[in-house]
Structures are given as structure tokens and as C-alpha cells.
SEVOVEX-520408 format. One record per residue (C-alpha): x negated, y negated, z negated; residue in three letters; residue number from 1. Coordinates in pm, 1 decimal, padded with zeros to 6 digits. Example, Ala and Ser with C-alpha at 12.3 -4.5 7.8 and 13.67 -1.06 7.14 Angstrom:
<nodes>
         xx         yy         zz   kolro   gudren
   -01230.0    00450.0   -00780.0     ALA        1
   -01367.0    00106.0   -00714.0     SER        2
</nodes>
This chain:
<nodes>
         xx         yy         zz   kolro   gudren
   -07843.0   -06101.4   -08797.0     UNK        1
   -08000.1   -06439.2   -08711.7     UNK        2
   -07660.4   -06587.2   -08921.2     UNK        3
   -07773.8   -06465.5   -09261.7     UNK        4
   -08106.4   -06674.8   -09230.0     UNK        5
   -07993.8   -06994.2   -09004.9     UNK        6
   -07642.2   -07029.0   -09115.1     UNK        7
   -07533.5   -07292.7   -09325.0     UNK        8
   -07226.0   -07364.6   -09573.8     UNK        9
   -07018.0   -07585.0   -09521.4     UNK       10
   -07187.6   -07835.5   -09795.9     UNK       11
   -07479.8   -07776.8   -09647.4     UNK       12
   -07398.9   -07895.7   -09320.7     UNK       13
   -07279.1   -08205.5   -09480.8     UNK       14
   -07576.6   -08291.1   -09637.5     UNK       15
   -07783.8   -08243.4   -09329.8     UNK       16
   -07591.5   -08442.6   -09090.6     UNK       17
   -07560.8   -08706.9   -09348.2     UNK       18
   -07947.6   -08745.7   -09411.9     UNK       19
   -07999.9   -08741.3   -09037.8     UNK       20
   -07744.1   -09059.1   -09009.9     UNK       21
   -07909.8   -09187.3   -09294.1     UNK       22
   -08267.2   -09166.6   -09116.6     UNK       23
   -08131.0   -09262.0   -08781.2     UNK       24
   -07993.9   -09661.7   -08969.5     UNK       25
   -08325.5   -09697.7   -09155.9     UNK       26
   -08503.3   -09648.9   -08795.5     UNK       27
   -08322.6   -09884.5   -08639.8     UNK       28
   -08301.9   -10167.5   -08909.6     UNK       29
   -08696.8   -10116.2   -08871.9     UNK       30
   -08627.6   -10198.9   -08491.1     UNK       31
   -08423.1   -10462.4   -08536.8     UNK       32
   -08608.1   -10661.7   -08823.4     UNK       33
   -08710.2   -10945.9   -08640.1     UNK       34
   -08334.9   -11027.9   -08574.0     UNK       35
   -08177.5   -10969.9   -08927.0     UNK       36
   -08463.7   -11069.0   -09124.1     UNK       37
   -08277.5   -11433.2   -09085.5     UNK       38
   -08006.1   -11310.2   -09305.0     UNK       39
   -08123.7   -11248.2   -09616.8     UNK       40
   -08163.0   -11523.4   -09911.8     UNK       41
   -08406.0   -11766.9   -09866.2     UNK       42
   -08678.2   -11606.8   -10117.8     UNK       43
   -08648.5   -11277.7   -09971.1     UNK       44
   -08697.9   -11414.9   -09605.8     UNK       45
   -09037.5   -11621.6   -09706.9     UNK       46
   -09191.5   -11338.7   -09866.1     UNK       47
   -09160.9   -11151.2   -09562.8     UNK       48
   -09269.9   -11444.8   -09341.5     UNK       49
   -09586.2   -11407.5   -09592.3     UNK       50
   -09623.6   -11060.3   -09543.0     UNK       51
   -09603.8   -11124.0   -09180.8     UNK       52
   -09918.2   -11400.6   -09194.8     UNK       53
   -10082.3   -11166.3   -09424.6     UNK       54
   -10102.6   -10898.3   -09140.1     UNK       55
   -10202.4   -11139.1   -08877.0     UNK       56
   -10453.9   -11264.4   -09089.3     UNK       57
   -10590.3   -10921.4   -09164.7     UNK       58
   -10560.4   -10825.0   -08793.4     UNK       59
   -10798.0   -11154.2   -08706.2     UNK       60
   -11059.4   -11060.7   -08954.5     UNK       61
   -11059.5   -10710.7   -08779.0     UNK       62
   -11141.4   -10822.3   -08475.6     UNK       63
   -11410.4   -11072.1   -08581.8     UNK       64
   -11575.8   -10770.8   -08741.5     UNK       65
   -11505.2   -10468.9   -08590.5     UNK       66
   -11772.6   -10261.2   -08726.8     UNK       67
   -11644.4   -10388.8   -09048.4     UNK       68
   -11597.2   -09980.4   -09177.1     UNK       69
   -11380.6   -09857.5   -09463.1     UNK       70
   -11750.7   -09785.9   -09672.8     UNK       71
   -11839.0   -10161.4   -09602.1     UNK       72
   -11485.4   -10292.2   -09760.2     UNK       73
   -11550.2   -10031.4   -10033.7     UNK       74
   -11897.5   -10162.1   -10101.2     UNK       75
   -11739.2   -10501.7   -10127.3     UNK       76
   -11457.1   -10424.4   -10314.4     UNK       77
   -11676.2   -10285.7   -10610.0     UNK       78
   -11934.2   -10594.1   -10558.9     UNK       79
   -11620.3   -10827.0   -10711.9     UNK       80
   -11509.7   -10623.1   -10965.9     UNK       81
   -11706.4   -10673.3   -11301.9     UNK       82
   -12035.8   -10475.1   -11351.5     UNK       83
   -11992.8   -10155.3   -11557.5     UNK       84
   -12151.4   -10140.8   -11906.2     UNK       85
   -12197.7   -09745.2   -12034.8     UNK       86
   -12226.4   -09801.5   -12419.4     UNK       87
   -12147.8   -09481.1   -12630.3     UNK       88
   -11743.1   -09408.7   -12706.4     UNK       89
   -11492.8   -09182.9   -12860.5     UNK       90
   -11221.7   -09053.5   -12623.8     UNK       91
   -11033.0   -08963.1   -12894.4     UNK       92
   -10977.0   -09340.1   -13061.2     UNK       93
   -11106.3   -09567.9   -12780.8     UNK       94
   -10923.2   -09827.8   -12641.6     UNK       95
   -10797.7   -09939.9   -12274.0     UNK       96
   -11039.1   -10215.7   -12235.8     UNK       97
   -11324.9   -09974.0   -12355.6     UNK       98
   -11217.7   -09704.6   -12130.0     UNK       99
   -11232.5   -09973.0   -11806.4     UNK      100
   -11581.9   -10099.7   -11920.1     UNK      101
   -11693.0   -09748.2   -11854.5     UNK      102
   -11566.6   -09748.1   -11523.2     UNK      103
   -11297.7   -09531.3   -11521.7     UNK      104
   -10987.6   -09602.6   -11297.8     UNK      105
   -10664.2   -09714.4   -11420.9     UNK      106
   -10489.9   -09438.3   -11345.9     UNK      107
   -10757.8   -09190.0   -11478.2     UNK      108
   -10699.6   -09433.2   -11836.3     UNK      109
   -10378.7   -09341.9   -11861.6     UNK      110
   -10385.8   -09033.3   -11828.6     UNK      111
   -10640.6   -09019.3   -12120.1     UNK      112
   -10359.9   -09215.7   -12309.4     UNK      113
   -10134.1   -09011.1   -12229.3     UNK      114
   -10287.9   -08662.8   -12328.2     UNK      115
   -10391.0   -08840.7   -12649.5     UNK      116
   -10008.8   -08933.7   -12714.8     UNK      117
   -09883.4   -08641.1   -12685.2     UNK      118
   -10108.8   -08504.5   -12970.0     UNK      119
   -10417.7   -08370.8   -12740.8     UNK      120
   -10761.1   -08447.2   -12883.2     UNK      121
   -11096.8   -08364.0   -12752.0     UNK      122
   -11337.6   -08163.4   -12947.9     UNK      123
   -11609.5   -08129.7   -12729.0     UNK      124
   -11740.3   -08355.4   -12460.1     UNK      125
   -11648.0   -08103.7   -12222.3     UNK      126
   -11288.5   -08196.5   -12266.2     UNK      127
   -11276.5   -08504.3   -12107.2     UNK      128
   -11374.3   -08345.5   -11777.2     UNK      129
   -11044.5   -08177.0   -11777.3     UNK      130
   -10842.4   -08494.9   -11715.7     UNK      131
   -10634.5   -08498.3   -11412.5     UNK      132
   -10839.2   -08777.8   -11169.2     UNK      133
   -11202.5   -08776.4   -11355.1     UNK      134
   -11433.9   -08717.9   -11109.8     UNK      135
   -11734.9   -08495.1   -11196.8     UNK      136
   -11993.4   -08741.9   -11094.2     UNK      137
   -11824.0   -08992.5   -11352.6     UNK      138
   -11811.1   -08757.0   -11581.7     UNK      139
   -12184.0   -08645.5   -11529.6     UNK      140
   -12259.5   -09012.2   -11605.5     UNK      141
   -12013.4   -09066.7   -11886.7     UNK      142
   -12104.0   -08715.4   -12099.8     UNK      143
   -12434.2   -08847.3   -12249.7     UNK      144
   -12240.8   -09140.3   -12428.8     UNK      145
   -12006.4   -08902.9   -12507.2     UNK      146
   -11999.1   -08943.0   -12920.7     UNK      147
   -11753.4   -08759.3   -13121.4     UNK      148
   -11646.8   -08744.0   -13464.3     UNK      149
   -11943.1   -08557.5   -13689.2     UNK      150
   -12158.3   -08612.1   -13401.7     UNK      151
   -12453.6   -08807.0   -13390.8     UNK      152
   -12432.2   -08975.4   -13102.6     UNK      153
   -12666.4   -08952.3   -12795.3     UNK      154
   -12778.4   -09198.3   -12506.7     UNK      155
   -12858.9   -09459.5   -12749.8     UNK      156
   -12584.5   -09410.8   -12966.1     UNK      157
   -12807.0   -09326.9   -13287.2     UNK      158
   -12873.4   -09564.0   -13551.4     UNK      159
   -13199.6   -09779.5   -13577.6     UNK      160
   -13215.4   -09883.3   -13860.4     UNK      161
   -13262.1   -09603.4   -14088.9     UNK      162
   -13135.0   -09759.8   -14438.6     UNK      163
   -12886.7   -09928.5   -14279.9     UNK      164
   -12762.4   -09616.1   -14165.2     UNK      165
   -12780.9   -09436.3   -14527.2     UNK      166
   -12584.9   -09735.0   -14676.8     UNK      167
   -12336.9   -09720.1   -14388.4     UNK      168
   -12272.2   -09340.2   -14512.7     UNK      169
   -12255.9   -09384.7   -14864.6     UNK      170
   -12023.1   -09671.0   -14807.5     UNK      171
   -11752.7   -09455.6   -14552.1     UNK      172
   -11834.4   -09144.9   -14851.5     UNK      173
   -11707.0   -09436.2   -15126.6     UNK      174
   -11421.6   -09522.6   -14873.6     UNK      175
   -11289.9   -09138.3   -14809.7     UNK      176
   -11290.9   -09055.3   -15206.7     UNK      177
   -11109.4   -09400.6   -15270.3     UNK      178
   -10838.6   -09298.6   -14964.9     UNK      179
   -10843.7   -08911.6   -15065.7     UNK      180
   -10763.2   -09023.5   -15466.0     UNK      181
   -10474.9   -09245.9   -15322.8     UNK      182
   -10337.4   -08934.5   -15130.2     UNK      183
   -10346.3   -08691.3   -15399.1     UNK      184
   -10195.0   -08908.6   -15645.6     UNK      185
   -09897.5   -09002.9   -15392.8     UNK      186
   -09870.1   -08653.4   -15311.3     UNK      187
   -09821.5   -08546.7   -15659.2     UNK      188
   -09573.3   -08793.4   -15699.1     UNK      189
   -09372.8   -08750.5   -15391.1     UNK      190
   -09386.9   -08386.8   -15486.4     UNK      191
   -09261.3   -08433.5   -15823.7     UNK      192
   -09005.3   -08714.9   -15799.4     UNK      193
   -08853.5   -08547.0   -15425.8     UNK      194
   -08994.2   -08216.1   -15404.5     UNK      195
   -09087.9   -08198.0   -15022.8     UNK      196
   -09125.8   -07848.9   -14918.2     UNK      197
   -09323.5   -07719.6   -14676.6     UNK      198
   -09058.7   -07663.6   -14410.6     UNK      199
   -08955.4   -08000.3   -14392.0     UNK      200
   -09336.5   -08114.7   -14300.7     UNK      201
   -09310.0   -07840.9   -14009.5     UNK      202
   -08984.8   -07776.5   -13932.8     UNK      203
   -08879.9   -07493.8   -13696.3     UNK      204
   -08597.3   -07543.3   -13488.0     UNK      205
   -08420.0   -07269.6   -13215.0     UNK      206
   -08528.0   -07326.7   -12888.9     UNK      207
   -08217.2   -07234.9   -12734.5     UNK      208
   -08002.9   -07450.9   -12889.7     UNK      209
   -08187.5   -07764.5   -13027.6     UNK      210
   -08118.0   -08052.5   -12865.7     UNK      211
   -08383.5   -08357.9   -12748.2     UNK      212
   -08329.6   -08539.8   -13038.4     UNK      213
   -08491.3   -08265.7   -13272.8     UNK      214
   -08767.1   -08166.1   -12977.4     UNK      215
   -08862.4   -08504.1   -13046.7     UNK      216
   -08958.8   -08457.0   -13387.5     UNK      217
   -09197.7   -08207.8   -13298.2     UNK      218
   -09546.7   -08300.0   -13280.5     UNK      219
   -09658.1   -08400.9   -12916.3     UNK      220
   -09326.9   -08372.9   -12744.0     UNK      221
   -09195.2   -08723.3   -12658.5     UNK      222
   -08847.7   -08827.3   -12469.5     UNK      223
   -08984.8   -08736.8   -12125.6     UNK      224
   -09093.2   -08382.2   -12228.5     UNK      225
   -08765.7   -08295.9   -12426.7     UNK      226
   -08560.4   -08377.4   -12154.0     UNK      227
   -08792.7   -08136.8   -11889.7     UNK      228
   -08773.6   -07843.6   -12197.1     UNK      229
   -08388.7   -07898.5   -12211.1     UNK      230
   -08350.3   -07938.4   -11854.4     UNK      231
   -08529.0   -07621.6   -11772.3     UNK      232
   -08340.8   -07447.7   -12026.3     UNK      233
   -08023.6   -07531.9   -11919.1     UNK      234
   -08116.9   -07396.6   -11554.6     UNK      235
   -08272.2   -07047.1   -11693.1     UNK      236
   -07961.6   -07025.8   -11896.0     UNK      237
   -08210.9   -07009.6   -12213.2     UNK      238
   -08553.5   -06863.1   -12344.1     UNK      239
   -08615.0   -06515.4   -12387.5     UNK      240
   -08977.0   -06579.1   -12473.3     UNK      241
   -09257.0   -06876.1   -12557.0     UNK      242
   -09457.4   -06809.3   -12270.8     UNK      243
   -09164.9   -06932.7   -12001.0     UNK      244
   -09248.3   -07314.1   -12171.1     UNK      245
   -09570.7   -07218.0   -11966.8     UNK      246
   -09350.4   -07281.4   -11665.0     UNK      247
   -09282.3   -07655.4   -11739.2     UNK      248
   -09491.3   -07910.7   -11558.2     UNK      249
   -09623.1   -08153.6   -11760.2     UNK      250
   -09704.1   -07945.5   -12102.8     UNK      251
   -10103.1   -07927.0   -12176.0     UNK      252
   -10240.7   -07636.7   -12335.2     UNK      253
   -10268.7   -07775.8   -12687.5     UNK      254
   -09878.9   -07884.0   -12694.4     UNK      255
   -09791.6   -07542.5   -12611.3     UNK      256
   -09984.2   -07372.9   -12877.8     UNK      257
   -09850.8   -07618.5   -13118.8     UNK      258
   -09461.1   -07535.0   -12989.8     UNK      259
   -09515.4   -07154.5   -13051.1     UNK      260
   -09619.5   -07250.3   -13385.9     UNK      261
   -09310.0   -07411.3   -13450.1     UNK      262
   -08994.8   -07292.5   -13282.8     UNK      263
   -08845.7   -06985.5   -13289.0     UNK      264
   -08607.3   -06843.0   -13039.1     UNK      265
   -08218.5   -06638.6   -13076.1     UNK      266
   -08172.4   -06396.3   -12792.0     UNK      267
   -07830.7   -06417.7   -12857.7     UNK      268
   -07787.5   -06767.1   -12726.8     UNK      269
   -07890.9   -06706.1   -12382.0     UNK      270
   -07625.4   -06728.1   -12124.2     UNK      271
   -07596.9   -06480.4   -11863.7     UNK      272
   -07461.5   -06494.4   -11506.1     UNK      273
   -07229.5   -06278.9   -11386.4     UNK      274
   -07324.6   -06134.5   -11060.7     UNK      275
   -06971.8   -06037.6   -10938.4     UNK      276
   -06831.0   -06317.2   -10931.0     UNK      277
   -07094.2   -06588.9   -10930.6     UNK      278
   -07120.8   -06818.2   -10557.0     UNK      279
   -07385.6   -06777.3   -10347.7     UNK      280
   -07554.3   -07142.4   -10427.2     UNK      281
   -07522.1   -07082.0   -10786.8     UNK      282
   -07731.4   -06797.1   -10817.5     UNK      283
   -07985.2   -06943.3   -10571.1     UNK      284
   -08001.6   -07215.4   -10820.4     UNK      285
   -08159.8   -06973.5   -11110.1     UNK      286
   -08555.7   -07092.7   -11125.8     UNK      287
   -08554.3   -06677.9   -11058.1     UNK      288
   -08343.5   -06637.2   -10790.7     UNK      289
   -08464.1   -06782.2   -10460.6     UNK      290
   -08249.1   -06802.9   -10126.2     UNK      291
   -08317.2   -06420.1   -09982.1     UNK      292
   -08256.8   -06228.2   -10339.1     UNK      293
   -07913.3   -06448.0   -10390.5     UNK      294
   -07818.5   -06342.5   -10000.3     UNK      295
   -07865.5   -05997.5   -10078.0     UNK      296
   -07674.8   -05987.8   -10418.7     UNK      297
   -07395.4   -06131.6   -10229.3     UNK      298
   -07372.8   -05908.3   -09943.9     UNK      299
   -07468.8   -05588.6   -10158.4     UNK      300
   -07146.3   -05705.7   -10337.0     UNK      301
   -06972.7   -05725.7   -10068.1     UNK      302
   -07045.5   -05399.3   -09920.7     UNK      303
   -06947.5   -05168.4   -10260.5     UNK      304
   -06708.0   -05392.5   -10396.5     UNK      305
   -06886.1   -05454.7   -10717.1     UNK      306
   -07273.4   -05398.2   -10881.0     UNK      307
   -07271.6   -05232.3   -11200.6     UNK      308
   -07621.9   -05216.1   -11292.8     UNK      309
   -07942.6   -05390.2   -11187.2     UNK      310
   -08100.6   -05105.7   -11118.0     UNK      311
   -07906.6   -05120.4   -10769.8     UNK      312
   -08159.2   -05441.9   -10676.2     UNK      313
   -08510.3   -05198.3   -10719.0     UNK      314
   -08448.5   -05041.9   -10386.4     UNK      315
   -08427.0   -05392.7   -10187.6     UNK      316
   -08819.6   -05536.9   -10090.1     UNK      317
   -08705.9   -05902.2   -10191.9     UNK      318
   -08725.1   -05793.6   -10591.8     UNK      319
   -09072.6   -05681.1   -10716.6     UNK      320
   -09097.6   -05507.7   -11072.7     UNK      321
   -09188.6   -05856.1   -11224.6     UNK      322
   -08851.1   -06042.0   -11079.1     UNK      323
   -08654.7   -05732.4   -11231.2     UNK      324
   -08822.1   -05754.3   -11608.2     UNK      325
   -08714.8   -06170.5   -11582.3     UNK      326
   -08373.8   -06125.6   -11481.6     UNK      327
   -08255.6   -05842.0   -11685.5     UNK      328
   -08233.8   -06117.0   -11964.9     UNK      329
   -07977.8   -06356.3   -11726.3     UNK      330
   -07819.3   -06132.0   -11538.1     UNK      331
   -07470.5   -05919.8   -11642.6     UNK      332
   -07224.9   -05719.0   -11442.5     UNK      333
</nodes>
């Protein structure tokens, strides 16, 4: 019995004896640094002579200071960086620099960038507090200065100068009429001289069969997210429904809504696995077939020959009613 759960194939076995030599030469080129270190080109070797004085150095100031705590080199850290100026901002248009002013962390900047790429916007002030790395006592100080289009602004953010704000509005009212004449009158044209229709403005593509190129063409879906879509699909063996893009790391809310909106899906292009004769790693390697389910397909197999029906899978503990509804779609006999 213990055979079914500890054995391995013979691939398998590979792989793990290879990754433990593998581990076993990085330790001991670790070891042996000091002595090979000599070898490499002459750039490579000073930069880890530096890195070596750059230790020492750091090991000298601890020991000069050795109540010198992690707060303390925090505290100093944030005394030499520049002094942080909260002015009122739009997440939705403002730039890198503006975002740093504020405080925010690099990291936490682009992932604003990033959800604003890929076609997110933020309505509400309460939005920004959903991106990944904001902490809620930046955001407590950040949400006052919060200002968003048709909003009027708080924390200071409000006009003075009343007249100079009523000129300021008739002038952006002058603007919009000037820009909304220009786009009705090159609308008509387009329309009349090359007829766009409506489906090429949002087209709707198969999700089972098109490829990155025309994901890409959808609104908020860039190279990296094609690629995960396609990827996934290729594992599943194809869509059966909009909710499995659900599944894909990396796809926020509002990209999802806007991909329901605009792809459709063929059942009949979905590519199922034949349980009879497909290997034990390959149907482990289904995103809904984990390691105990494929072992007991095989060995059911095994035992009668043949399955004929999924139905034969209800009886084992390793398939719950949900696992059954998902692979009646990928799995044929």
C-alpha cells in the first residue's frame, strides 16, 4: 500500500536525484569560494573583493553600535530620503513622480500603473485601497487628497479664487464642445466614407480558439495576460464557461467583466482526454486532476479493464460533486 503514495516513476526519480546533485555543487562552490574566486575575469573578481569590504565594513559599524536596532536604521533611512509633500491627486491620470511625492513605495507605484494599463480605473477613493502593497495607514492619510474626476476636491484641493474658478469652467465647457464638434464631424465622416460597424469597435472573438495576437486586441489584456489565458487553456483542454478566466492569476475584476462582454465561447472546441488510455502524469497534469484522483483512475482501469462512464468515479472519496460537474466537460471514455 505504502507504494501507491511513495513510489516514484522512473522520470521522477531522475529529476530528484538530479536536483539533489545539483544542490549538493552549488553547496560546495559556496565552500570553496575563497579558492576559485581567483579564476574568474578580472571585473568579476573585484566586484566580489568589494562585496567582501562591503561586509567587513558593515560588520565594523555593528560592533561600534550594537544597540544600533533595525527601527533606528529605519528611522534613518527615511531621515535621507526627501520629505513627503501630500498635495491633492488623481489616481487615475497621475504620474510616477507624483505618486512618489506622496510617499508611496515603488513597488506599490507600479502596481497602480499597472492596474491602470490594463484598463482598471478608480471611481471612488475607496479603490485605491485595493492595491496589492498599500498599506491602510497610507491610505488613511492619502484618501482626503483623494480628488477624482467630477469631484470637488477635498484637503485643500478646492479652488480659492472663486472667479477664477468660474472662468476655469467655462473655459474646459468651450474646450469639450470644440473637441466633441471635432468628434462628431470625424465620426460622420469615417462613417460615411468607410462605414465602421459596430462589431469592428468591439469585436468578439472564440475563446477557445483565438490566439494571443487577437487577445491582445481586447481592451486590458496585454502580451503577459494572453499568454497566461492561452496557457491555461491549453492545459484545461479549453473553456466550457467565463467564470474558469476567474481561475487565472493576474486578471482584476474589471478585466474580467470586460472579457465576458466580449468573447464568446464553442463547446465544440474543447478537447477531451481519454481516460483509457491516457498515462498516469498526463492526467495529473489537468488543473482538475490532482495526484490521488489520477492514481485512482489508473488503477480503477486497471482492475475492470476499461471505465465506461464517469459515473464509476462518484463512489471513490477523492471526487466531490463539484470535481465531477468540471470534468464531465474534459473527460471521455
Amino acid at each position: 500500500m505504502w507504494k501507491d503514495f511513495f513510489g516514484f516513476s522512473k522520470r521522477e526519480r531522475i529529476t530528484i536525484i538530479a536536483l539533489t546533485l545539483f544542490i549538493l555543487l552549488v553547496q560546495v562552490m559556496i565552500w570553496t569560494k575563497d579558492s576559485w574566486v581567483k579564476f574568474l575575469p578580472e571585473n568579476l573578481e573585484e566586484r566580489f573583493q568589494q562585496k567582501k569590504e562591503l561586509e567587513a565594513y558593515r560588520d565594523s559599524v555593528t560592533a561600534q553600535k550594537p544597540n544600533y536596532t533595525a527601527k533606528q536604521r529605519s528611522f534613518d533611512k527615511k531621515m535621507t530620503t526627501e520629505p513627503v509633500k501630500l498635495v491633492p491627486f488623481n489616481p487615475n491620470k497621475a504620474d510616477s513622480l507624483t505618486l512618489r511625492g506622496l510617499g508611496l513605495r515603488s513597488y506599490v507605484v507600479k502596481n497602480i500603473l499597472n492596474y491602470r494599463r490594463k484598463g482598471g480605473q478608480f471611481r471612488k477613493p475607496s479603490d485605491l485601497a485595493r492595491i496589492y502593497g498599500l498599506e491602510p495607514a497610507v491610505f488613511a492619510k492619502l484618501e482626503q487628497y483623494i480628488q477624482l474626476a467630477g469631484q470637488n476636491g477635498s484637503g485643500g484641493s478646492a479652488v480659492e479664487n472663486g472667479s477664477a474658478g468660474v472662468s476655469t469652467t467655462k473655459v474646459a465647457q468651450a474646450t469639450s464642445e470644440i473637441q466633441n464638434a471635432k468628434v462628431e464631424s470625424s465620426t460622420e465622416n469615417s462613417v460615411d466614407k468607410y462605414a465602421v460597424s459596430p462589431a469592428s469597435v468591439n469585436p468578439t472573438f472564440d475563446l477557445n480558439t483565438a490566439d494571443t495576437t487577437l487577445l491582445q486586441q481586447l481592451k486590458g489584456v496585454g502580451s503577459f495576460t494572453a499568454n497566461r489565458i492561452a496557457r491555461y487553456r491549453n492545459q484545461l483542454g479549453g473553456f466550457y464557461s467565463m467564470t474558469q478566466l476567474s481561475e487565472i492569476k493576474g486578471l482584476y475584476p474589471e478585466t474580467l467583466a470586460r472579457l465576458q462582454s466580449m468573447l464568446k465561447i464553442d463547446l465544440s472546441r474543447i478537447n477531451t482526454m481519454n481516460v483509457n488510455k491516457a498515462s498516469l502524469e498526463k492526467l495529473r497534469a489537468h488543473p482538475y486532476l490532482n495526484f490521488y484522483q489520477a492514481k485512482v483512475i489508473v488503477e480503477l482501469r486497471k482492475a475492470r479493464g476499461s471505465l465506461h462512464s464517469l459515473d464509476e468515479l462518484t463512489d471513490f472519496k477523492e471526487f466531490t460533486p463539484v470535481d465531477m460537474e468540471r470534468l464531465k466537460w474534459y473527460l471521455s471514455f
